[in-house]
MIDOSE-1310 file (N, C-alpha, C; in nm, 2 decimals, decimal comma, always signed):
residues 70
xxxx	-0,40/-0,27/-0,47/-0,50/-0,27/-0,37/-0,49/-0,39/-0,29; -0,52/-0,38/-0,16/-0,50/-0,50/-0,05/-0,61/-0,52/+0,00; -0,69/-0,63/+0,01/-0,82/-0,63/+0,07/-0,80/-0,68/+0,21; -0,73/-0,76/+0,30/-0,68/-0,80/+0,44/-0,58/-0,84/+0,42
xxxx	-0,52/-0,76/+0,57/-0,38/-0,79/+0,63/-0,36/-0,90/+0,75; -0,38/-0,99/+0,67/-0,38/-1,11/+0,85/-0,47/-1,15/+0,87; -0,62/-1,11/+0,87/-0,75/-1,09/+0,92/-0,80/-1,23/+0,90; -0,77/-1,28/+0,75/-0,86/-1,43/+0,72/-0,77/-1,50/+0,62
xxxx	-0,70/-1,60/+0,77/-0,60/-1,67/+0,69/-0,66/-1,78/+0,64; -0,61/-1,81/+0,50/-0,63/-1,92/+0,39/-0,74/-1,86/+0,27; -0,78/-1,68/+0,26/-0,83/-1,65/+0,19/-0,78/-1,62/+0,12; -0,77/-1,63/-0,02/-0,71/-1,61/-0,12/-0,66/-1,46/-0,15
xxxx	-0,77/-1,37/-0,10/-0,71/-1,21/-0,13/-0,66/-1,15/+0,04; -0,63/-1,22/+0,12/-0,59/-1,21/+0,25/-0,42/-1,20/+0,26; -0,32/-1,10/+0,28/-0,17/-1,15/+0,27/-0,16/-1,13/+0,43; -0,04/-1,17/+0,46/+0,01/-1,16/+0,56/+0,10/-1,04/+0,59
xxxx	+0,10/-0,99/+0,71/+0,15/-0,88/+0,74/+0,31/-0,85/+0,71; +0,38/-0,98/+0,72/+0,51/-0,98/+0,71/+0,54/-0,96/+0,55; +0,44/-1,03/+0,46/+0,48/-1,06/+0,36/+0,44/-0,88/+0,29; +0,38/-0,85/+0,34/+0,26/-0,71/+0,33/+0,44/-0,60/+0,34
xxxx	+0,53/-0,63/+0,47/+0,60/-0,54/+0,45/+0,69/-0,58/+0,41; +0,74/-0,67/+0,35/+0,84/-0,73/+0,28/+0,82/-0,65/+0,12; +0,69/-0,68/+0,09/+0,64/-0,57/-0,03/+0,65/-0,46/-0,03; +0,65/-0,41/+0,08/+0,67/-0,23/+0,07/+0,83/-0,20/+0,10
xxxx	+0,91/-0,33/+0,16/+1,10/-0,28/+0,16/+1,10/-0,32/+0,01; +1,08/-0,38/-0,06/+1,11/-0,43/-0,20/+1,10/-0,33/-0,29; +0,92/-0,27/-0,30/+0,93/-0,12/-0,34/+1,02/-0,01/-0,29; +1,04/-0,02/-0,15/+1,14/+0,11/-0,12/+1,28/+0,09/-0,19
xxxx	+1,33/-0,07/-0,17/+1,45/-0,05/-0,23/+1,49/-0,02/-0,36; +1,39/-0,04/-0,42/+1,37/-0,06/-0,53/+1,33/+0,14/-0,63; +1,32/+0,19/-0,55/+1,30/+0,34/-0,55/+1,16/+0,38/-0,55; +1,07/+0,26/-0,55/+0,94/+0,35/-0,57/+0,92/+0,43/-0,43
xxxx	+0,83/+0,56/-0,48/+0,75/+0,62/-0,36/+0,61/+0,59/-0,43; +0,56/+0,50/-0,26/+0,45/+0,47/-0,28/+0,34/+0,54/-0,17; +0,24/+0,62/-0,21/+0,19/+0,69/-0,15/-0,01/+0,65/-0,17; -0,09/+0,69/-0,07/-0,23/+0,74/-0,10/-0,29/+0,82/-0,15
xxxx	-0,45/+0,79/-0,20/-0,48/+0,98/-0,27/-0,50/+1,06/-0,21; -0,45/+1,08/-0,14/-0,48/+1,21/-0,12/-0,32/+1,31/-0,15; -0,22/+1,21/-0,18/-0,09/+1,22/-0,22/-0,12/+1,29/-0,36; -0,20/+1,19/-0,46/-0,18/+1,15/-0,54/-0,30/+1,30/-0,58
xxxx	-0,41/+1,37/-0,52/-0,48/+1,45/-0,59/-0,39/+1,57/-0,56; -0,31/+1,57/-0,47/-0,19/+1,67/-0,45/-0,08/+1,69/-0,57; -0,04/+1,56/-0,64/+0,04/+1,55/-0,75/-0,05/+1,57/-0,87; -0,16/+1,55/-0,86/-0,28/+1,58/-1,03/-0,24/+1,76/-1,00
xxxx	-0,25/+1,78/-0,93/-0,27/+1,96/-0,94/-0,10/+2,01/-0,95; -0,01/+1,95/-0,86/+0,10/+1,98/-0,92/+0,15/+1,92/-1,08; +0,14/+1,83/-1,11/+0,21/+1,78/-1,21/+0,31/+1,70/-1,21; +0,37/+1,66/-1,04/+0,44/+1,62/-1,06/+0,52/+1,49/-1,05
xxxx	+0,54/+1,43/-1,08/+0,51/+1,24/-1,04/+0,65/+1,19/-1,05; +0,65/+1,12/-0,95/+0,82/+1,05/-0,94/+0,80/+0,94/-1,06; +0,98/+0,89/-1,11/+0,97/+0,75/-1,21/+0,90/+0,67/-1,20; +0,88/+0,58/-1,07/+0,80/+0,50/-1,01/+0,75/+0,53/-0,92
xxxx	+0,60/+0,52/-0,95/+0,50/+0,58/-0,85/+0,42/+0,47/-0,81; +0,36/+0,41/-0,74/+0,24/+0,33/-0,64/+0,16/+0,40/-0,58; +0,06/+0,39/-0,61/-0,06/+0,43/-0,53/-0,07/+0,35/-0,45; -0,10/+0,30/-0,31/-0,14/+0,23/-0,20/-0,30/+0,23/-0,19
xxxx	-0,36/+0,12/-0,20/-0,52/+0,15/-0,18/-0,55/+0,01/-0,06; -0,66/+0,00/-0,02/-0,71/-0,08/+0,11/-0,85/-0,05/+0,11; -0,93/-0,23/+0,09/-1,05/-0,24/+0,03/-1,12/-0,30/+0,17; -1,24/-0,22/+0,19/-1,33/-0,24/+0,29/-1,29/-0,21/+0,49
xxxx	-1,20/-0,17/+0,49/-1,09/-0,07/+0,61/-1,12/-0,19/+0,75; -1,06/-0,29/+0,70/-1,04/-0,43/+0,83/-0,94/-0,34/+0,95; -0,98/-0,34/+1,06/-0,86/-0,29/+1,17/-0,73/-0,31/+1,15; -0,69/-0,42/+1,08/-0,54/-0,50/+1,07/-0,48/-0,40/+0,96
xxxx	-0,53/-0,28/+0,88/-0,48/-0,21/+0,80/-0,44/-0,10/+0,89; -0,44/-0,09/+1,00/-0,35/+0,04/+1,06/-0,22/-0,05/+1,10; -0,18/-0,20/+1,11/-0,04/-0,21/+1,10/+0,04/-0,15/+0,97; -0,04/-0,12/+0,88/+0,05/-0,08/+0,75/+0,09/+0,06/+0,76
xx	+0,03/+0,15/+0,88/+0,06/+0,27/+0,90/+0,23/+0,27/+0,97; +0,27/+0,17/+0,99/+0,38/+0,17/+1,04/+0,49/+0,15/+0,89
């Protein structure tokens, strides 16, 4: 779970955007598919779940969370 992307630098639960996608090439290279629920209530009804899976979640919807749409 990410609570701000950039938004409030020097807050402790705040990361930086770069470091934000540096985390998600690390999981990509790394093989996870990391997806949202609405992925994830898709895969409860299928059954079917990759090795490594990540849910992606984002706490209180700051604007700076649509860079992560990229």
């Amino acid at each position: 779970m990410y609570h701000s992307l950039g938004d409030f630098p020097g807050n402790e639960y705040n990361i930086e955007i770069n470091d934000f996608k540096d985390q998600m090439k690390y999981l990509r290279d790394e093989g996870y598919v990391v997806e949202g629920f609405r992925e994830l209530a898709e895969r409860n009804i299928s059954k079917v779940f990759p090795d490594r899976y990540i849910l992606l979640t984002f706490d209180d919807g700051y604007k700076s969370f649509l860079n992560a749409a990229e």
